[in-house]
C-alpha positions in Angstrom: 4.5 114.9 232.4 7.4 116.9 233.5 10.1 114.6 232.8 10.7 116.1 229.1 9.6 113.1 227.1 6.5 115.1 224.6 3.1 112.7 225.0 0.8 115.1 222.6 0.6 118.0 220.4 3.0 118.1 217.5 5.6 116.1 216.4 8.8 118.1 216.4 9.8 119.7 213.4 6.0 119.7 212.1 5.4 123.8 211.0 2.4 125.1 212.7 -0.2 125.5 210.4 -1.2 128.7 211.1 1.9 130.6 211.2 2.2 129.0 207.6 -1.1 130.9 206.5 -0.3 133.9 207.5 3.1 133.9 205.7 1.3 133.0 202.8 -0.8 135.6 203.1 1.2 138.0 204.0 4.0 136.8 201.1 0.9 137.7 198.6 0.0 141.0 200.0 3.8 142.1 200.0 4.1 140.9 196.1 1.2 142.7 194.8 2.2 146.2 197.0 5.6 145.7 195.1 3.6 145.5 192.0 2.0 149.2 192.8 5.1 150.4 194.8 6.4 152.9 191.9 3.3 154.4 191.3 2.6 155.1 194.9 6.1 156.6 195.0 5.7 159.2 192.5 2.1 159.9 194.4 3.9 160.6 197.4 5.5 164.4 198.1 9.3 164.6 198.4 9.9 164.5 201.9 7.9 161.1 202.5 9.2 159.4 199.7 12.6 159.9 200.6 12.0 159.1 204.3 10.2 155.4 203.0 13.1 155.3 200.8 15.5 154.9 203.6 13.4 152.7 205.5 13.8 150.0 202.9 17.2 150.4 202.0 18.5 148.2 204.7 16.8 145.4 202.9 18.5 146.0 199.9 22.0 147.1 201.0 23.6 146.1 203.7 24.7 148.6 206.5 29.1 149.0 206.3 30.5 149.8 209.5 34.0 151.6 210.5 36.8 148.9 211.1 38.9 150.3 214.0 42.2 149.8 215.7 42.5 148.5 219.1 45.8 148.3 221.0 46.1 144.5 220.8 45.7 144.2 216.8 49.0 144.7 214.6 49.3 147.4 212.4 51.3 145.8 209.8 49.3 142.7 207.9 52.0 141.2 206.9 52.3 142.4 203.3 55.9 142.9 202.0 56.9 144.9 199.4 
């Protein structure tokens, strides 16, 4: 049994039936919130639709980080005028 070689259970690469059912039905329950998600909005106040506003936007845009200099890096890339 411990020598690696897999007797029982799944075959390898065969999804697990359950964690495909809830994807499912979680996939549905996302698509019809999205379907409502503009009139809840506007029923939210200010301050709590801004603050659920930037929680999503990561999933929209992504994040742009600084680009910095470090001492071993050249500062000239090379382009001639």
């Amino acid at each position: 049994m411990g020598n690696g070689i897999k007797t029982g259970g799944r075959k390898k690469g065969t999804p697990n039936k359950l964690t495909k059912e809830i994807r499912s039905t979680l996939k549905n329950v996302l698509f019809d919130e999205l379907e409502h998600l503009e009139n809840n909005l506007s029923q939210l106040e200010p301050k709590e639709r801004i603050e659920l506003v930037i929680k999503l936007m990561p999933y929209v845009c992504p994040k742009i980080e600084s680009i910095r200099h470090t001492t071993n890096e050249p500062l000239d890339f090379g382009f001639d005028e």
